[in-house]
C-alpha positions as CSV (number, residue, x, y, z in Angstrom):
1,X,0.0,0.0,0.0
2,X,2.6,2.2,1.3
3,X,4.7,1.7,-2.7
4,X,1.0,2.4,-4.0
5,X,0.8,5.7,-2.7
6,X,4.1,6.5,-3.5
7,X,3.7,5.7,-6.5
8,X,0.6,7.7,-7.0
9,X,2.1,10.8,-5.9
10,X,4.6,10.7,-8.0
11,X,2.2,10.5,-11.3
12,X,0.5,13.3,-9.9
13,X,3.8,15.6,-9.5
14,X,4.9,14.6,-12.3
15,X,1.5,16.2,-14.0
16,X,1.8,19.5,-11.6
17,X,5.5,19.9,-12.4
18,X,5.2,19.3,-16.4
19,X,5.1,23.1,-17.1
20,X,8.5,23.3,-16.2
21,X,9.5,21.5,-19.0
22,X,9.0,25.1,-20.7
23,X,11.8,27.0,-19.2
24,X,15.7,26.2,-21.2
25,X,18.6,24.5,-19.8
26,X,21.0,26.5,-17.8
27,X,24.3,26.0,-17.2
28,X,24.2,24.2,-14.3
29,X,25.3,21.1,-12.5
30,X,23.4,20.0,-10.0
31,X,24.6,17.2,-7.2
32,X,22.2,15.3,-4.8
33,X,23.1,12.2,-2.3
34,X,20.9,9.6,-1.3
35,X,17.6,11.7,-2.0
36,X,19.2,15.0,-0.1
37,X,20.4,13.2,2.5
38,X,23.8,14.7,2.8
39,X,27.5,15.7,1.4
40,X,29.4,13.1,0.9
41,X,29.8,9.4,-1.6
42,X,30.6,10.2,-5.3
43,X,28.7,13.5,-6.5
44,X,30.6,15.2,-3.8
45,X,34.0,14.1,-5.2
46,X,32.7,15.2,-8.4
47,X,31.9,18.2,-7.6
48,X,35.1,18.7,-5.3
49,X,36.8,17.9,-8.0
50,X,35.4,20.2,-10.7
51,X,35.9,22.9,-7.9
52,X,39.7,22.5,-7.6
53,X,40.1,22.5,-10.9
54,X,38.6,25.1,-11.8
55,X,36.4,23.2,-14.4
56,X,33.6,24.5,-15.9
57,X,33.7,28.0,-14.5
58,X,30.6,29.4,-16.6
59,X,28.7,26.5,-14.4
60,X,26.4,27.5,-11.4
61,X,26.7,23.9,-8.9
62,X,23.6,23.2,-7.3
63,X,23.5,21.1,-4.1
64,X,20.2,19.7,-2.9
65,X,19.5,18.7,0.5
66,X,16.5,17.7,3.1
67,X,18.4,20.1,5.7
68,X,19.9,22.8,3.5
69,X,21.2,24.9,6.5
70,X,23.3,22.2,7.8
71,X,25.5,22.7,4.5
72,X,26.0,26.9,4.5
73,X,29.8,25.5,4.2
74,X,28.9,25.2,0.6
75,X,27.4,28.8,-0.8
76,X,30.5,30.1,-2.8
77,X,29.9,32.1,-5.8
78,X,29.2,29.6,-7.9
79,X,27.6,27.2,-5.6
80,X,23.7,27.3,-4.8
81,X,22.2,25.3,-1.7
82,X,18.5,24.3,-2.1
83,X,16.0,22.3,0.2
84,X,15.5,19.0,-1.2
85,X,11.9,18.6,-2.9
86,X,11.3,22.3,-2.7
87,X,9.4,24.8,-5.6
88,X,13.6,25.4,-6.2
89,X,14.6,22.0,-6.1
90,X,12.6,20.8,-9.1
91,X,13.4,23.8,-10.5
92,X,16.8,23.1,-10.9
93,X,16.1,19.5,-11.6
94,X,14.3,20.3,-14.5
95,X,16.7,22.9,-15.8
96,X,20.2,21.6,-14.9
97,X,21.8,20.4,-17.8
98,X,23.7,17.7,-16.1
99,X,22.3,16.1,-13.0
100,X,24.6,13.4,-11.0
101,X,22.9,11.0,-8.2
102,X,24.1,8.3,-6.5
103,X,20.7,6.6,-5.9
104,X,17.2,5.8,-7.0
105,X,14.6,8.3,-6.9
106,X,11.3,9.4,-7.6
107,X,10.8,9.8,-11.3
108,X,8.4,13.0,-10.5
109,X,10.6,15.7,-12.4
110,X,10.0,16.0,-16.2
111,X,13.0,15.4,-18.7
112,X,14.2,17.6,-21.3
113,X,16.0,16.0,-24.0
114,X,19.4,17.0,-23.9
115,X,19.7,17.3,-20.2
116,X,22.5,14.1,-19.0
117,X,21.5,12.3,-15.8
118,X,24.4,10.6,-14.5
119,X,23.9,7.5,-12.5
120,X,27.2,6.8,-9.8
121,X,25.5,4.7,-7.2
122,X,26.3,3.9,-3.9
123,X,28.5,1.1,-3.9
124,X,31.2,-0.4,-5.8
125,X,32.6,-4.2,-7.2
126,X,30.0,-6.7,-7.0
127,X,28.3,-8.2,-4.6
128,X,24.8,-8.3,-3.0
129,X,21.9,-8.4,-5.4
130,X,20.1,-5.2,-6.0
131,X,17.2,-3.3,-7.6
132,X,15.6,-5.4,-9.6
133,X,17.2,-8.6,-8.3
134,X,16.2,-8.4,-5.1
135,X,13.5,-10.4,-3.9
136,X,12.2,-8.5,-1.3
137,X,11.0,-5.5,-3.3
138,X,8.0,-5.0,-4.5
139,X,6.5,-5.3,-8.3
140,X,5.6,-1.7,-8.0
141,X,9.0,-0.6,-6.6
142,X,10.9,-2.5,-9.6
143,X,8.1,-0.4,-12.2
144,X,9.4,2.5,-10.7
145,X,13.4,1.6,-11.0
146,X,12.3,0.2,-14.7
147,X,11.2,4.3,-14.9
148,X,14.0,5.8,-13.5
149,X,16.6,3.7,-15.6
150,X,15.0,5.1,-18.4
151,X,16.0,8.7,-17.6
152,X,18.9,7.9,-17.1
153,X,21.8,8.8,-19.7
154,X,24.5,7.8,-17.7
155,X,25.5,4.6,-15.5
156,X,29.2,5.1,-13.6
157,X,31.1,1.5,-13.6
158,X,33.2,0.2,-10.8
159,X,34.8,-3.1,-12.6
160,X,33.7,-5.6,-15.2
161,X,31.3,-7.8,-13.3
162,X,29.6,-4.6,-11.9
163,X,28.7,-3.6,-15.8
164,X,27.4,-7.0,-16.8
165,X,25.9,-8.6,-13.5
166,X,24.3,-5.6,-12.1
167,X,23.8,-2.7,-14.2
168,X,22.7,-4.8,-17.2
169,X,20.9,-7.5,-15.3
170,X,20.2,-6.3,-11.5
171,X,19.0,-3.0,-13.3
172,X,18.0,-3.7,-16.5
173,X,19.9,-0.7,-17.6
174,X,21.1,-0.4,-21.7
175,X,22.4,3.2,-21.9
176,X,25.5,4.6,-21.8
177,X,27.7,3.3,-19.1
178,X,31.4,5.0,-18.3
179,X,33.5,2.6,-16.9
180,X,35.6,4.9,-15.0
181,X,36.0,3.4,-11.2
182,X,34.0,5.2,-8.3
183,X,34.7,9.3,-7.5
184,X,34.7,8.8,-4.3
185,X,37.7,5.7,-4.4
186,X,39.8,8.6,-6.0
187,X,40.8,9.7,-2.5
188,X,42.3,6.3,-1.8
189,X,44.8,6.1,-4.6
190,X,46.1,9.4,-3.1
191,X,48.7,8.0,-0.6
192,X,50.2,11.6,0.3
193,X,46.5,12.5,2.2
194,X,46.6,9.7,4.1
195,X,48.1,10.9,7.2
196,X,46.0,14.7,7.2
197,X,42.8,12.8,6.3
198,X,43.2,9.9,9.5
199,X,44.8,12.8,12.0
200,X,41.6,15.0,10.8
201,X,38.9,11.8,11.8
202,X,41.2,11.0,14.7
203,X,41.0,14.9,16.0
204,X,37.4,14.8,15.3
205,X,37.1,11.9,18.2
206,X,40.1,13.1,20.1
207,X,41.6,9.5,19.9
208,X,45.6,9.7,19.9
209,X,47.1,8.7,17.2
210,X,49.0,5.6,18.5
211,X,45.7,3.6,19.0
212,X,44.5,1.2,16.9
213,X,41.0,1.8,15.0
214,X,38.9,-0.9,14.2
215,X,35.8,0.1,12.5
216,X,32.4,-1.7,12.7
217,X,30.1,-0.9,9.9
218,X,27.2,-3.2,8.9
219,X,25.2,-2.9,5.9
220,X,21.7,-2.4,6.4
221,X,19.4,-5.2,5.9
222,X,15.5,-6.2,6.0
223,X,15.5,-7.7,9.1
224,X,17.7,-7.1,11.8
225,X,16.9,-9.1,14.5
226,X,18.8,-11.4,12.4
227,X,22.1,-10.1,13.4
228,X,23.9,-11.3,16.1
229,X,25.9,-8.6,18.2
230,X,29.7,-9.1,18.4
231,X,31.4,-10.0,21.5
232,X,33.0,-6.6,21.7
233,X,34.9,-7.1,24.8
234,X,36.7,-10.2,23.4
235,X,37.0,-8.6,20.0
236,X,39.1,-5.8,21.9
237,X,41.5,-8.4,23.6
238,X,41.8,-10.9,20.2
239,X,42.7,-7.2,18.3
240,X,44.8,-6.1,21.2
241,X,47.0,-9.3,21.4
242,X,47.2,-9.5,17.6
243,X,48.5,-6.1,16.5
244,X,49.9,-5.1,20.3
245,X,48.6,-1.6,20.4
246,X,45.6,-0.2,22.4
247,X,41.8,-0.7,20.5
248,X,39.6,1.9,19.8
249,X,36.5,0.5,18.2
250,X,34.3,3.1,16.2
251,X,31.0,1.8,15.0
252,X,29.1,3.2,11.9
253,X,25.5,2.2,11.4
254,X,24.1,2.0,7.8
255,X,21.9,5.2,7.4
256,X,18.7,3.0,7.3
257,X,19.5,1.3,10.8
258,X,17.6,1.9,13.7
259,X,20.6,1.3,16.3
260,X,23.2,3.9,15.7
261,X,24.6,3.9,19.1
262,X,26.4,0.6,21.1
263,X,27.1,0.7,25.0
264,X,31.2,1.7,24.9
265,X,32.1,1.9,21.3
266,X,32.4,5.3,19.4
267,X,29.0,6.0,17.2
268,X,30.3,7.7,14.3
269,X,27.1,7.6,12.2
270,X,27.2,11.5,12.7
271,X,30.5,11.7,10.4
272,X,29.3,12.0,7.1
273,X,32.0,11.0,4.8
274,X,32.7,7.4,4.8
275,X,35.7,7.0,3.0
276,X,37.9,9.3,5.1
277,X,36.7,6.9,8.1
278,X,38.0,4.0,5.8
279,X,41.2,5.6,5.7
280,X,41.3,6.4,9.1
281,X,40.9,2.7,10.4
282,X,43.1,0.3,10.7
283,X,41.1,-2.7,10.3
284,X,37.4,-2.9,9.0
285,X,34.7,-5.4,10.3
286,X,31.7,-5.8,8.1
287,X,29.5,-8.6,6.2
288,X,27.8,-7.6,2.9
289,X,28.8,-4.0,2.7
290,X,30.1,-2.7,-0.9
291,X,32.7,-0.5,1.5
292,X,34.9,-3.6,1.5
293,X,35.3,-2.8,-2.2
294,X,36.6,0.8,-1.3
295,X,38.5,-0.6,1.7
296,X,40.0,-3.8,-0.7
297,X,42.2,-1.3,-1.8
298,X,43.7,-0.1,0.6
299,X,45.1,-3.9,2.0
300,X,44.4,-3.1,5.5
301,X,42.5,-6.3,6.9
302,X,39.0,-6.5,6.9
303,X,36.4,-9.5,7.9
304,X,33.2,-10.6,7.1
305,X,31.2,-10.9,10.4
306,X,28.6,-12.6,8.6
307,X,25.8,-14.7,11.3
308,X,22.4,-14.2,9.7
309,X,24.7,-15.3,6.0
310,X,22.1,-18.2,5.2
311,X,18.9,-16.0,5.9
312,X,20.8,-13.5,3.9
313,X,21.8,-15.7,1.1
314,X,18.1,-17.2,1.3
315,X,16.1,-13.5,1.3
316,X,18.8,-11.9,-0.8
317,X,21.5,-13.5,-2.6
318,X,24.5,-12.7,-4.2
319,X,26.1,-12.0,-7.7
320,X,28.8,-14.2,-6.4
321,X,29.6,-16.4,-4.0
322,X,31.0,-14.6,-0.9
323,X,33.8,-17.2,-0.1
324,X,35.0,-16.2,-3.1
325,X,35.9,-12.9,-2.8
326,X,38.7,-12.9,-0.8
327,X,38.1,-11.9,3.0
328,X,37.8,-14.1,5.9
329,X,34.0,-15.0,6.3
330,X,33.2,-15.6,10.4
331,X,29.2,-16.6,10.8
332,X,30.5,-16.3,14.7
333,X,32.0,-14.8,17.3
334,X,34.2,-17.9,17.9
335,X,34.8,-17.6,14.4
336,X,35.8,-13.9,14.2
337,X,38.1,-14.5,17.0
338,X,39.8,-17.1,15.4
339,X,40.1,-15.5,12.0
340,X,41.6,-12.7,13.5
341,X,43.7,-14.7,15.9
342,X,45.1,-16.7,12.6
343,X,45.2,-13.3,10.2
344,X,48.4,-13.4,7.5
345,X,49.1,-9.6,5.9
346,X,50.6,-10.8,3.3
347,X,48.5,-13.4,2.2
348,X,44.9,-11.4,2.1
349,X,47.2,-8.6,0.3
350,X,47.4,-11.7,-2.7
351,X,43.6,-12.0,-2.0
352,X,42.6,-8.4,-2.5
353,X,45.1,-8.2,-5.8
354,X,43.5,-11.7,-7.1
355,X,39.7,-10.2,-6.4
356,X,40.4,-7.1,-8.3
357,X,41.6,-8.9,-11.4
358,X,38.5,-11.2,-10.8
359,X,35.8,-8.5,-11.1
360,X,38.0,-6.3,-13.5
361,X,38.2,-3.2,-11.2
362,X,38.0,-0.1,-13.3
363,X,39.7,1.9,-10.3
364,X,42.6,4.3,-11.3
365,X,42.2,7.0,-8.9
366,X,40.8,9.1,-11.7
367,X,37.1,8.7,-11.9
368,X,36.3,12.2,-11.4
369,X,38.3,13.4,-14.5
370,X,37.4,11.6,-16.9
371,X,33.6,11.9,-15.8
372,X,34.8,15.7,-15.3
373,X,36.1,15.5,-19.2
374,X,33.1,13.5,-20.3
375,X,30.5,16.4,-19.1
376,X,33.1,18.9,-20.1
377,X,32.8,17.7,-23.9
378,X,28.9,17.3,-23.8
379,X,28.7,20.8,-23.3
């Protein structure tokens, strides 16, 4: 019912909002995250990019968001802050000539022609099923992706397997697709900010920097009360004795959890920008999270604290198998503590060099200039 509605609404906006359609294309960009939901993932390294670059400088930037005043950071003279599903919002939608997202949205906004949407996503190599794979959603939500795909002009690639097992068949996408990597992996081929980005997070928490970080970051999933809790306290002694420095854990829930908080570990759900966290840590603890793709390359250890993995694989599924994609898979505690007890460098270094080549990473550490150049010749 709730899809229904939805659904409904958007028809009916997209009839209000159809005079718009009238007005020309400007030269603008505009960016928006996870429906407005905040700065960060790739249309910020995009724009960050074009920014420093100085690239298109007879461009207006437009930055969408669902609380606008959080972001007066932004307003330069050629950056414009709206409220996300305002009058101005589809406005700009409607009149941007280039519009990057890194999620599905509502397909409520008319489409002019030669305006380029540019699909980036939200996560990169290939793993869980999505969109129109997944078994969970609904008939009328896959409609509504089937709509959505077909605005869009451009899909941003990550590696081989992402472009054939989930753009063409998880999305049932046939346009355009630039197989550039992810903007926002850029950062981590750029060895020199590693130590100004992790003293930056580590500042943020006032952690010294002689601790060892050991992020927690789950994925979001359907049902939660399917997931297990880790034995933190033993986890803290197993990492302690294995890498001999003091543990700091720092737990980051999935922005559609409803726990973002856990008794004597550091929330950082409130610190927007993921990969700098990535960078940050010194080890990663996840399950089916695409960050392990972002993380992958920078060969710091990460495992897969996977319990609920058969009523995932059962409810969800996979594009492929997860013992094949190179980190340690624990579907327990005891498990975890052994993998980590038992952890060789070297060896999951091979791993992470073997699972690029095996999905056919596109990463260079250059994604936002050649989508920079692509938009740049366009127009």
């Amino acid at each position: 019912m709730k899809e229904t509605i939805k659904t409904a609404l958007m028809y009916f906006l997209k009839l209000i909002l159809s005079p718009l359609k009238l007005f020309s294309l400007q030269n603008y960009v505009m960016f928006c995250t996870n429906s407005g939901g905040g700065y960060y993932c790739n249309p910020k390294y995009i724009y960050e990019y074009l920014i420093k670059n100085n690239k298109m400088p007879n461009y207006k930037f437009i930055w969408c968001f669902k609380n606008p005043e959080k972001y007066k950071f932004l307003k330069r003279k050629n950056t414009i802050i709206c409220k996300y599903r305002s009058l101005k919002y589809y406005y700009y939608k409607v009149v941007s000539k280039v519009y990057i997202s890194n999620s599905i949205e509502g397909n409520e906004t008319p489409k002019k022609k030669k305006q380029i949407r540019i699909q980036t996503w939200h996560g990169g190599g290939s793993y869980k099923k999505v969109a129109l794979a997944e078994k969970a959603k609904s008939n009328i939500y896959k409609k509504r992706t089937e709509n959505n795909m077909k605005n869009t002009d451009i899909f941003i690639s990550s590696s081989k397997v992402f472009t054939d097992e989930v753009i063409k068949n998880n999305f049932f996408y046939s346009g355009k697709i630039l197989e550039t990597g992810m903007p926002r992996n850029d950062i981590l081929f750029d060895k020199e900010k590693y130590q100004s980005i992790r003293k930056k997070v580590l500042d943020f928490y006032h952690i010294d920097d002689s601790k060892f970080i050991a992020l927690y970051a789950p994925t979001w999933r359907y049902d939660e009360s399917k997931l297990e809790e880790i034995n933190f306290k033993s986890l803290k002694e197993h990492l302690e004795k294995k890498f001999g420095k003091d543990v700091i854990i720092i737990y980051r829930a999935h922005l559609h959890m409803q726990k973002d908080k856990i008794d004597n570990l550091i929330s950082s759900s409130e610190y927007e920008d993921m990969q700098e966290l990535l960078i940050a840590s010194d080890l990663l603890i996840t399950d089916y999270s695409s960050s392990i793709w972002d993380y992958s390359f920078l060969y710091k250890p990460c495992f897969l604290f996977c319990p609920d993995l058969d009523y995932y694989i059962e409810n969800r599924g996979f594009v492929i198998d997860i013992y094949e994609w190179g980190f340690p898979v624990c579907k327990s505690n005891d498990s975890l503590m052994e993998q980590i007890d038992n952890f060789n460098i070297e060896e999951f270094k091979d791993k992470m060099d073997k699972h690029h080549k095996t999905l056919g990473s596109y990463e260079t550490g250059k994604a936002s200039e050649y989508i920079a150049k692509y938009i740049e010749e366009e127009f």
